[in-house]
N, C-alpha and C positions, 0 to 999 in steps of 0.2 A: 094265303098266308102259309109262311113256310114253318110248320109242325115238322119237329124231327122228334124220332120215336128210339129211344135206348132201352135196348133187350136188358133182361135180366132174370135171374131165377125166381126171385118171389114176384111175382103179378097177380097177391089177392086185394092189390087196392089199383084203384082209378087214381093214377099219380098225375096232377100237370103241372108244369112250371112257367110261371114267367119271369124272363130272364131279360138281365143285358149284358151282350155282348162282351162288356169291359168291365163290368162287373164282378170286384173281387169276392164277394160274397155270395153271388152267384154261382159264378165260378166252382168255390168252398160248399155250395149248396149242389150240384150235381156231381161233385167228387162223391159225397159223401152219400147221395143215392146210388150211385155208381160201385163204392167199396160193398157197401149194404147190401150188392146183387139186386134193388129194387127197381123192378120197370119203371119206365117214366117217358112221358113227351115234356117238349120243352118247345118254347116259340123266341127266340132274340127280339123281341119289341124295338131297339132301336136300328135294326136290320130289315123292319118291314117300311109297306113303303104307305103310305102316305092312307089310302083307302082302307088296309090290313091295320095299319096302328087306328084309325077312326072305330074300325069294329073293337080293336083291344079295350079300347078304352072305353068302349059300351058294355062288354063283357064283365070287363073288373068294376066299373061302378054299379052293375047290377048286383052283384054280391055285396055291396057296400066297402069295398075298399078302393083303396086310394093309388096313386101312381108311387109306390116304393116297393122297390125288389132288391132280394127275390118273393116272387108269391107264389106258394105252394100252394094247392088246394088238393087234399085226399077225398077221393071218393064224394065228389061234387057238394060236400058238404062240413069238410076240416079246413080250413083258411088257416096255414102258416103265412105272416111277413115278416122278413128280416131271415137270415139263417140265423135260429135256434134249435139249435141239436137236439137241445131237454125237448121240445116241443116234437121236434121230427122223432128222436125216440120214441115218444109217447104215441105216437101216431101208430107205426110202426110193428107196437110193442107184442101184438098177437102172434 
């Protein structure tokens, strides 16, 4: 699976994303980890291929959610879905 990893100054959380590709809200969602200086990996789900989207999709229904992105999860245990700012602030907010 292709995990890509964007630098940033604050790295005191386990940021991950899942993303698509075409994704405006996605998109809106790693701008805005990006402006924020915050580390983060990110995976394109509809960029993977067939074997890699079967794990994705075992992955995120372990957590209990569902196929809508973006889905953020802080520090293996904060579930954002949808870009909400209020939400990603809150996260963030230390």
């Amino acid at each position: 699976m292709k995990i890509e990893k964007v630098a940033g100054t604050n790295n005191k959380h386990k940021v991950f994303v899942y993303a698509l590709s075409t994704c405006a809200w996605c998109k809106k969602t790693k701008k805005y980890l990006q402006d924020k200086g915050i580390e983060f990996e990110f995976v394109d789900v509809d960029l993977c291929d067939k074997e890699d989207l079967e794990q994705v999709k075992k992955d995120i229904s372990k957590q209990g959610l569902g196929m809508s992105f973006p889905i953020i999860i802080v520090d293996d245990k904060n579930h954002i879905v949808g870009f909400r700012e209020d939400k990603l602030d809150e996260a963030f907010m230390d």
